[in-house]
DOPA-477733 format. One record per residue (C-alpha): residue in one letter; x, y, z. Coordinates in steps of 0.1 Angstrom, whole numbers, plus 5000, padded with zeros to 4 digits. Example, Ala and Ser with C-alpha at 12.3 -4.5 7.8 and 13.67 -1.06 7.14 Angstrom:
<pts>
["A" [5123 4955 5078]]
["S" [5137 4989 5071]]
</pts>
This chain:
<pts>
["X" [1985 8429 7568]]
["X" [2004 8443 7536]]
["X" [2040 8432 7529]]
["X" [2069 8429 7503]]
["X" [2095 8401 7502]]
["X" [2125 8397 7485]]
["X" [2160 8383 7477]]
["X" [2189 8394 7456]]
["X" [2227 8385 7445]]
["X" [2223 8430 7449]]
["X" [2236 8439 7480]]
["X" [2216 8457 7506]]
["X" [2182 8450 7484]]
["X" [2163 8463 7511]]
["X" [2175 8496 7508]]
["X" [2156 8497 7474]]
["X" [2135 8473 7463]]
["X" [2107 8469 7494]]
["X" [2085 8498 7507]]
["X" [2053 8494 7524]]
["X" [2030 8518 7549]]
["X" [2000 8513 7574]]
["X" [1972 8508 7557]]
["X" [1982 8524 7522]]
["X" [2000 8491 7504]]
["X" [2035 8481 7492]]
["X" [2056 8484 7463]]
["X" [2082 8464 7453]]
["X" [2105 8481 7425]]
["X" [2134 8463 7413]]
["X" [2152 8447 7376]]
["X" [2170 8482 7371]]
["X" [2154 8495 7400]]
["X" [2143 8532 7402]]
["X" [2134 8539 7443]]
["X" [2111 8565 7434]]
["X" [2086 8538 7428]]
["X" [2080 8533 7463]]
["X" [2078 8569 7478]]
["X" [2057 8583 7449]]
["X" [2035 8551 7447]]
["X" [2030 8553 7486]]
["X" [2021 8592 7479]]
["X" [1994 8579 7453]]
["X" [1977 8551 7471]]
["X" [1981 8571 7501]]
["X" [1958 8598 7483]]
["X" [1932 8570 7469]]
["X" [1946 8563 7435]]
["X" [1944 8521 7433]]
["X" [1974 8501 7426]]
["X" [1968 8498 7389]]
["X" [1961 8533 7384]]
["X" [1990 8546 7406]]
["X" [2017 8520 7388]]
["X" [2004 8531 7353]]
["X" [2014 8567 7359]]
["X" [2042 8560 7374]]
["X" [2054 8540 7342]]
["X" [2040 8563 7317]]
["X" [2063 8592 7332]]
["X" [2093 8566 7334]]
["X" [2119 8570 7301]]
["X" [2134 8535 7314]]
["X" [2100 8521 7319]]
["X" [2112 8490 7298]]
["X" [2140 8477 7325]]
["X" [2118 8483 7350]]
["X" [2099 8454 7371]]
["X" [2072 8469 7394]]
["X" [2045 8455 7416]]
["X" [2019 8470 7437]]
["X" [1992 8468 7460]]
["X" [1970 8490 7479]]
["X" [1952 8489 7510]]
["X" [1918 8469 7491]]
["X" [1937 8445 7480]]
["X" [1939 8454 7447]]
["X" [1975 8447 7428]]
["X" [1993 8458 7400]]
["X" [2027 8448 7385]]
["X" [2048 8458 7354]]
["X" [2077 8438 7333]]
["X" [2093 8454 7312]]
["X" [2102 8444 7274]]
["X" [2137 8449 7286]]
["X" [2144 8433 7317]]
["X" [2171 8407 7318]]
["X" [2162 8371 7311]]
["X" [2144 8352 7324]]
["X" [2116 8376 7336]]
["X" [2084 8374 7348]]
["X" [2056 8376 7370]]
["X" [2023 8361 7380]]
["X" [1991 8372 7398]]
["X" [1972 8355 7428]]
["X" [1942 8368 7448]]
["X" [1961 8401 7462]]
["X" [1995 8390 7458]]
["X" [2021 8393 7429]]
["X" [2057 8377 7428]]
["X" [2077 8390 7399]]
["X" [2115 8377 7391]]
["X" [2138 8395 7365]]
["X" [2179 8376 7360]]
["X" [2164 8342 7371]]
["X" [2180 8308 7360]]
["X" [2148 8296 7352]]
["X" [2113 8304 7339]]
["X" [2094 8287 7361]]
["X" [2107 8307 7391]]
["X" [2077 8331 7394]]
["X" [2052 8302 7391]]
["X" [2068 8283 7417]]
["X" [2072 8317 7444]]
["X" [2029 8320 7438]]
["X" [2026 8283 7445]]
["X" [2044 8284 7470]]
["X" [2023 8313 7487]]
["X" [1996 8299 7480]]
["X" [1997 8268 7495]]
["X" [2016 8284 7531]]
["X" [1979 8289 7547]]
["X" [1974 8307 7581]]
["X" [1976 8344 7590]]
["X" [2014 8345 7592]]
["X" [2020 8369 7561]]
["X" [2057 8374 7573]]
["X" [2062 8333 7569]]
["X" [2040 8333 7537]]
["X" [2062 8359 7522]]
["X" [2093 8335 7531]]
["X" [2081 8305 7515]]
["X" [2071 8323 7481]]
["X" [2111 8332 7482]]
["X" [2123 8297 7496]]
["X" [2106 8285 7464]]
["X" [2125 8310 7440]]
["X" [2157 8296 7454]]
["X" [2150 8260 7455]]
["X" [2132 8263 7416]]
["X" [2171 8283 7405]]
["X" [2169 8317 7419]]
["X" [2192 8349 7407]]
["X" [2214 8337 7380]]
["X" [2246 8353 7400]]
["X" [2237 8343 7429]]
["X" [2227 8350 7465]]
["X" [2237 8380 7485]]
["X" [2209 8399 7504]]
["X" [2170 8398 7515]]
["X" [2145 8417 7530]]
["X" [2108 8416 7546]]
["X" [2087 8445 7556]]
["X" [2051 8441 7568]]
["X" [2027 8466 7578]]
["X" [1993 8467 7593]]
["X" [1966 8469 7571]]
["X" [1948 8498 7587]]
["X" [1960 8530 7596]]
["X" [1959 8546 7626]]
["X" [1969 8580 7643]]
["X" [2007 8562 7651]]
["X" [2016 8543 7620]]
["X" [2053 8538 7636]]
["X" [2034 8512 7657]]
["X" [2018 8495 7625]]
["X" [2054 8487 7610]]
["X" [2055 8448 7622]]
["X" [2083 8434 7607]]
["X" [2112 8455 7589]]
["X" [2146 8429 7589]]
["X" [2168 8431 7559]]
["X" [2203 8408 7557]]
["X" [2225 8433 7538]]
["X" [2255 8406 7528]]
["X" [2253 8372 7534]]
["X" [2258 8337 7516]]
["X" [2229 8324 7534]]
["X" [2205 8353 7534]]
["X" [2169 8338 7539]]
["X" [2181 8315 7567]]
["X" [2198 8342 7583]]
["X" [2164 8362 7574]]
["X" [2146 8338 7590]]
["X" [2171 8336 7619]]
["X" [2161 8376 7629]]
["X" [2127 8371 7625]]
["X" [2126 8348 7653]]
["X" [2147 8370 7671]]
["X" [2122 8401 7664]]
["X" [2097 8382 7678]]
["X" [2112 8370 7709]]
["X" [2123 8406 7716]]
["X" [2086 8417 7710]]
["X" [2076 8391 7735]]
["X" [2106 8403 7759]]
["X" [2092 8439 7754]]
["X" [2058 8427 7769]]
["X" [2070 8424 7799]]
["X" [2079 8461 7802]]
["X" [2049 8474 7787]]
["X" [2026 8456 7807]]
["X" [2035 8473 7839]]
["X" [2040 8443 7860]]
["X" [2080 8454 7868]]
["X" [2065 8490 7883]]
["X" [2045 8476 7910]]
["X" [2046 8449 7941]]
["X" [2043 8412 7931]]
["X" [2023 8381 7952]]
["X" [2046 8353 7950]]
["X" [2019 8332 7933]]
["X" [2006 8358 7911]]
["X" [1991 8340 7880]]
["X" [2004 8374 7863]]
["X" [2039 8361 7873]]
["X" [2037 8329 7862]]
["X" [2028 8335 7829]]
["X" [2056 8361 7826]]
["X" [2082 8337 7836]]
["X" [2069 8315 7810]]
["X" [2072 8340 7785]]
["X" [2105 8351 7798]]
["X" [2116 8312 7795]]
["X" [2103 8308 7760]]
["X" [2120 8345 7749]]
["X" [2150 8332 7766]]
["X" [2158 8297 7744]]
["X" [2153 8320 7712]]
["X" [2173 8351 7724]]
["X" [2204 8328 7738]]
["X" [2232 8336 7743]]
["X" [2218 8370 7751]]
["X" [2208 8367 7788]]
["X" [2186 8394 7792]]
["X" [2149 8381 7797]]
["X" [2168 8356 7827]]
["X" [2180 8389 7842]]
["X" [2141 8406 7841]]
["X" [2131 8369 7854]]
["X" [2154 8378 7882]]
["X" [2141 8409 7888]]
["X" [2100 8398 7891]]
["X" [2118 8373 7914]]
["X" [2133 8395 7941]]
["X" [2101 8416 7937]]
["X" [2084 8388 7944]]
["X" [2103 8380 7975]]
["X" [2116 8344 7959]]
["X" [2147 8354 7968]]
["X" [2165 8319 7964]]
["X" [2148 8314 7926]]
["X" [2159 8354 7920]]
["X" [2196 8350 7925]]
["X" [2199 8317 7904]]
["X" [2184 8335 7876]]
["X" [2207 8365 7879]]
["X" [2236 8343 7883]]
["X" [2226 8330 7853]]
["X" [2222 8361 7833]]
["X" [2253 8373 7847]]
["X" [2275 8343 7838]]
["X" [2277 8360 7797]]
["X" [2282 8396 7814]]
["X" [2285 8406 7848]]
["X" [2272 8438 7846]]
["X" [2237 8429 7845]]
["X" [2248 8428 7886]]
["X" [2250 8466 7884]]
["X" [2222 8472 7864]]
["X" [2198 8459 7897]]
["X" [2209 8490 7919]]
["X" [2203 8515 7888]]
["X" [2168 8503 7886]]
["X" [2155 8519 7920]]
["X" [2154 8556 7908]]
["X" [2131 8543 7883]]
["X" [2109 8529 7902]]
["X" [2112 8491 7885]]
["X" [2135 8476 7917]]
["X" [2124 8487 7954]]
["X" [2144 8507 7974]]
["X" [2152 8485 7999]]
["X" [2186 8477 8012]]
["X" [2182 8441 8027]]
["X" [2166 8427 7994]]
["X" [2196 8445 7972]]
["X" [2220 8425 7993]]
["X" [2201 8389 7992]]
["X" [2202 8390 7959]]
["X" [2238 8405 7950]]
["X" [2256 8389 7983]]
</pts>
């Protein structure tokens, strides 16, 4: 995976600082941030040139190259980053194995040290939570000098493929809050217990009969159960529960779980009927009524 990370008293960072594609790399451009850093270092590293190359042109063309604070890296793992002479104090960066965290306007000097430390020592696979602790560190060592306003976290696969829309796993941004990487954090889980939710579509087990012991089942309502603590108090994976349910002929378990759901919003009740032209809910009169009556 490839991703960029980030946190700012700016409001709605994420509309310029982070910018990342499939199997290409990600750019993070930001003190007095130009955006064309991230399209026209995508275009570079897209084409082959490496991260250092691609960021050296890209400062070499740039009049203002001396506010600007730049990182890159590409899709070897190879990074880049630029501070300019003129960024606002304190400034810095520092360089890991394929990873960079740069600060500009920080209280402290220490900030960038502590962010790589911090991403360091966050070990698994989990780039998205990596990325999260690097900026948890900023903020605990000082942070932004004005304060906190918005964050951001994109992450892409590493690899490209022929449908790179697919490839874009995490793209949240908090545009204005005073808590922005809890609240960050908050829609991450929420991503991925709508990503589990979505599962349940994609793996075709609404569009055909159920067995009321189907171990396919089971593990569905599991899933559902676990999607459904995180997602609360939206009630929608109860109301899918409901629906494998009925399918399943356990009528009794089916209508406790749409009474459930329907307890926030009772039109999840008129959603069942809608679902027979689309060949999720069967047509079938009697098991309509057991579970609506």
């Amino acid at each position: 995976m490839i991703g960029v990370a980030v946190q700012s008293h700016y409001f709605g960072v994420g509309r310029v600082v982070t910018w990342a594609e499939a199997g290409v790399g990600a750019i993070a451009t930001q003190s007095l941030p130009e955006a064309s850093y991230g399209p026209r270092g995508l275009e570079l590293m897209r084409g082959g040139t490496a991260a250092p190359a691609a960021l050296s042109q890209l400062v070499a063309r740039d009049p203002q190259g001396a506010l600007r604070q730049v990182a890159m890296i590409d899709s070897r793992g190879e990074v880049a980053v630029h501070t300019g002479g003129a960024c606002l104090a304190k400034a810095g960066h520092a360089l890991g194995a394929e990873v960079s965290v740069q600060a500009n306007l920080m209280e402290k000097e220490t900030v960038w040290g502590a962010m790589l430390a911090a991403f360091e020592a966050a070990t698994g696979d989990d780039l998205a939570l990596r990325l999260l602790a690097a900026l948890d560190a900023a903020e605990r060592e000082g942070g932004d000098l004005r304060g906190k306003q918005s964050a951001a976290i994109l992450v892409v696969s590493g690899t490209r493929s022929e449908a790179p829309w697919d490839q874009r796993l995490v793209d949240l941004r908090v545009d204005d809050h005073p808590e922005p990487l809890p609240e960050l954090r908050r829609l991450l889980d929420q991503q991925r217990a709508a990503d589990r939710l979505t599962q349940v579509f994609v793996g075709g087990l609404l569009f055909g009969p159920i067995a009321p012991d189907a171990p396919e089942l089971a593990r569905a309502l599991d899933e559902l159960d676990a999607t459904q603590r995180v997602l609360e108090p939206n009630r929608e994976p109860s109301f899918w529960q409901a629906i494998l349910l009925a399918k399943a002929g356990r009528i009794e378990e089916a209508r406790a779980r749409l009474d459930y759901a329907s307890s926030k919003n009772p039109r999840w009740r008129m959603l069942v009927e809608r679902l027979i032209p689309a060949g999720i809910f069967p047509d079938d009169r009697d098991l309509l009524r057991a579970i609506l009556d």
